[in-house]
PATIKE-360978 format. One record per residue: residue in three letters; x, y, z of N, C-alpha, C in turn. Coordinates in steps of 0.05 Angstrom, whole numbers, padded with zeros to 5 digits, always signed. Layout:
# residues N
ALAXYZXYZXYZ;...
//
This chain:
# residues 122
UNK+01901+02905+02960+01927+02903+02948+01933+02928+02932;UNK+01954+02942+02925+01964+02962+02917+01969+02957+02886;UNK+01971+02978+02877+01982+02973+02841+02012+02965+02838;UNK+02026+02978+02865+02059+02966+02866+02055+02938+02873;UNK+02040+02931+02901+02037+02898+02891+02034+02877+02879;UNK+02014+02894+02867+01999+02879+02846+02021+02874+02821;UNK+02040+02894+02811+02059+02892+02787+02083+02875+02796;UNK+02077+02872+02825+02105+02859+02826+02097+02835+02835;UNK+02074+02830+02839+02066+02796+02832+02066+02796+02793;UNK+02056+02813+02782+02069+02806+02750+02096+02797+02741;UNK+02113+02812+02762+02141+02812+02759+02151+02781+02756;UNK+02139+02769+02783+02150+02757+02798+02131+02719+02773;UNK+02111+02739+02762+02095+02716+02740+02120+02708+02716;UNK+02121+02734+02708+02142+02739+02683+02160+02713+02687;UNK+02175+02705+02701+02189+02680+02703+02188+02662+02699;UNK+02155+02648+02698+02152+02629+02685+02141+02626+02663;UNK+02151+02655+02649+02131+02650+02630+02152+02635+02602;UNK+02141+02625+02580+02152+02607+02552+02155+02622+02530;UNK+02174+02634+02531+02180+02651+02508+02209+02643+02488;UNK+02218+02617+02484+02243+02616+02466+02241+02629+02443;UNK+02217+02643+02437+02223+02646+02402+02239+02683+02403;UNK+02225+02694+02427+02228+02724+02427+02250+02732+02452;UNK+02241+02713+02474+02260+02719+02498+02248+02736+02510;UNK+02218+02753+02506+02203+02770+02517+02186+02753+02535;UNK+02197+02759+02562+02181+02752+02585+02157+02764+02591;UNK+02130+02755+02599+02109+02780+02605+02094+02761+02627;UNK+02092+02779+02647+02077+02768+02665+02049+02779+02672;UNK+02031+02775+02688+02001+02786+02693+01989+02774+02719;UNK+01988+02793+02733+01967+02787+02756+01948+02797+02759;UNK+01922+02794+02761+01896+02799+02755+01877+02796+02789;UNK+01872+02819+02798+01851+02832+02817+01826+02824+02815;UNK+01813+02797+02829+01787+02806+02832+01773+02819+02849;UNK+01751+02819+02851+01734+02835+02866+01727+02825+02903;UNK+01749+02797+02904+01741+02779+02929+01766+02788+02940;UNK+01785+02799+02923+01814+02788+02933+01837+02775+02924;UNK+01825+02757+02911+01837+02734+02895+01861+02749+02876;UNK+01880+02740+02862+01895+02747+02846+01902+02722+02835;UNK+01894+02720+02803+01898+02707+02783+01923+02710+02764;UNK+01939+02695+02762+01971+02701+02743+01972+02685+02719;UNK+01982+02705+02704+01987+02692+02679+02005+02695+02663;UNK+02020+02683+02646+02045+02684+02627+02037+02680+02607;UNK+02064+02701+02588+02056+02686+02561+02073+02661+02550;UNK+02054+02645+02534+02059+02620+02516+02067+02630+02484;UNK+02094+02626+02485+02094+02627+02446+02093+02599+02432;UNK+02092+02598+02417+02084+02577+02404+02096+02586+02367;UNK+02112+02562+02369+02132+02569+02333+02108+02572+02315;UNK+02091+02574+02311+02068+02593+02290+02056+02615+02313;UNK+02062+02635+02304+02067+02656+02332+02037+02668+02327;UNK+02014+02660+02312+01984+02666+02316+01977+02651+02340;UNK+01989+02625+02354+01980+02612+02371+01984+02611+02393;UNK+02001+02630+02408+02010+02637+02437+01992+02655+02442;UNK+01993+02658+02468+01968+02666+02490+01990+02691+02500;UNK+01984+02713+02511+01983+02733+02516+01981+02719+02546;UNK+01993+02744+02564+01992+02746+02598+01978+02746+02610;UNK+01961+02772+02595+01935+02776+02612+01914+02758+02603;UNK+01905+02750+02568+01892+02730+02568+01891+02701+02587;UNK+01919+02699+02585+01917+02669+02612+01912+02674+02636;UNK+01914+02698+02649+01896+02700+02669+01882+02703+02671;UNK+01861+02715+02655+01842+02723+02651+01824+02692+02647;UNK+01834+02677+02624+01819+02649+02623+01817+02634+02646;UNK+01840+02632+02660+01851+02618+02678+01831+02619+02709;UNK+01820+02649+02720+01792+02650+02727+01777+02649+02721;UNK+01767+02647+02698+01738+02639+02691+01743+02608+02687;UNK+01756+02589+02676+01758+02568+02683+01761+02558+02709;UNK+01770+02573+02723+01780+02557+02752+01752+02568+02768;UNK+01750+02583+02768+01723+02603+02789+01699+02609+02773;UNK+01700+02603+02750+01677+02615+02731+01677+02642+02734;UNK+01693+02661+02734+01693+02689+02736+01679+02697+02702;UNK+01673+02721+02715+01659+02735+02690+01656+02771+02696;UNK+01649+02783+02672+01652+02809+02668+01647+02829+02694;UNK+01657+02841+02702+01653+02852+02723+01665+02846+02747;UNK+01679+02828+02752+01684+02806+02777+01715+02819+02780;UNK+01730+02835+02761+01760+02840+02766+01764+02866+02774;UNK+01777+02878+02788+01776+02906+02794+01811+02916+02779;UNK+01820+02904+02772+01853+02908+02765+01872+02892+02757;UNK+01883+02892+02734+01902+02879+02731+01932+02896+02719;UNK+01954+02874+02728+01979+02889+02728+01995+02871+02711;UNK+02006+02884+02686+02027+02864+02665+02047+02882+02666;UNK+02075+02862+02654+02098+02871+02660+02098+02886+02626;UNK+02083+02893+02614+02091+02908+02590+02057+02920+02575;UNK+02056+02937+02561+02033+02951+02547+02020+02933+02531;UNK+01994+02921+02540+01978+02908+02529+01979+02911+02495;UNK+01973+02887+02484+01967+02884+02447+01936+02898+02455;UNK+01932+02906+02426+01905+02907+02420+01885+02884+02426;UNK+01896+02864+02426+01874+02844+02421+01876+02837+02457;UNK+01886+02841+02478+01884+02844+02499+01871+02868+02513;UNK+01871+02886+02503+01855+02916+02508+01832+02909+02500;UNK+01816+02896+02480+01795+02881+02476+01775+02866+02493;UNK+01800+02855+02503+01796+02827+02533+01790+02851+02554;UNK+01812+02866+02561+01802+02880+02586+01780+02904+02581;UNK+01778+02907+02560+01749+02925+02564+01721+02908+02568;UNK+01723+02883+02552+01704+02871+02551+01703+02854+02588;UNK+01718+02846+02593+01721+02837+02634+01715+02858+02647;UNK+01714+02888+02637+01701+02910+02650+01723+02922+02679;UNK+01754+02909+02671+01764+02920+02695+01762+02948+02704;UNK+01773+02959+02727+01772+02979+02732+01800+03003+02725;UNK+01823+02987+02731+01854+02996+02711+01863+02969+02709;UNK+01878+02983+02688+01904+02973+02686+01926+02979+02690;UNK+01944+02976+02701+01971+02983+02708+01988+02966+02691;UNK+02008+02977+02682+02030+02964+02659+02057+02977+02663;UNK+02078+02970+02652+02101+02981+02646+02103+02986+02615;UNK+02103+03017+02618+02102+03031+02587+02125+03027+02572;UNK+02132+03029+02549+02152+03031+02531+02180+03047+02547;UNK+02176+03062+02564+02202+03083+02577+02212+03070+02604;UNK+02188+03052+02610+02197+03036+02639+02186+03040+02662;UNK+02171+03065+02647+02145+03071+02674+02126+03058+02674;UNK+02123+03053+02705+02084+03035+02707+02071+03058+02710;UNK+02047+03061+02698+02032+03076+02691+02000+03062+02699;UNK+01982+03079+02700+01951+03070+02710+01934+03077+02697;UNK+01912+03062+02672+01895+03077+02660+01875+03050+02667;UNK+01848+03072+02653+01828+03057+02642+01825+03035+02622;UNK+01810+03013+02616+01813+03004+02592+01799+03015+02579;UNK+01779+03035+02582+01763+03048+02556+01792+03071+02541;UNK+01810+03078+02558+01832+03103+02557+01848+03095+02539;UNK+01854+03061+02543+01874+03041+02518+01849+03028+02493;UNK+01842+03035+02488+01814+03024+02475+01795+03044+02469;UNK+01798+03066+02460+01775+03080+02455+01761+03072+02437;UNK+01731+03076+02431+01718+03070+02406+01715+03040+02404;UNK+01712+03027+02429+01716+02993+02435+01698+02982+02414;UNK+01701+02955+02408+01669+02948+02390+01659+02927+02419;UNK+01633+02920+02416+01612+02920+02437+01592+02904+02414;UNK+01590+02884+02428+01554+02862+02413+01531+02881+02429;
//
């Protein structure tokens, strides 16, 4: 699958995703290493510490469903520039890029060590 595919299965995630508090849709489709592609939306939630991020729900969403684990994803694609605390998630899943839509509207392709430098690591 391509990184244009791949973003526009995010695209096409973004729609279902639950956002009344912001109206910011974000979608995520997530590359494993079989094939598979895992999607995820975000959840807000009115105490806004408790919504889930795009790529976190896909990201959970295989390892619950497949037991996936570190190493097992080669790519994932969100419809907007990962939080910190998701650059966290994908360095630690060990993808290989990420592809996003930057602040200007470009999808763009980095590393997660490139969004994450200086990662912390157990």
């Amino acid at each position: 699958m391509t990184d244009h595919e791949l973003h526009e299965r995010a695209k096409a995630a973004a729609e279902r995703a639950y956002a009344p508090y912001s109206s910011f849709l974000v979608g995520a489709a997530l590359l494993d290493r079989d094939g598979r592609v895992w999607e995820g939306v975000n959840v807000e939630n009115a105490s806004y510490p408790l919504g889930v991020c795009a790529e976190r729900a896909a990201i959970a969403r295989a390892v619950s469903e497949a037991g996936r684990r570190p190493g097992d994803f080669e790519a994932i694609a969100i419809t907007a520039s990962p939080c910190g605390g998701c650059r966290q998630w994908l360095v630690e899943f060990r993808l290989d890029r990420v592809v996003y839509t930057d602040n200007h509207g470009a999808i763009v392709t980095r590393a997660p060590d490139d969004l994450l430098p200086d990662t912390f690591e157990l």
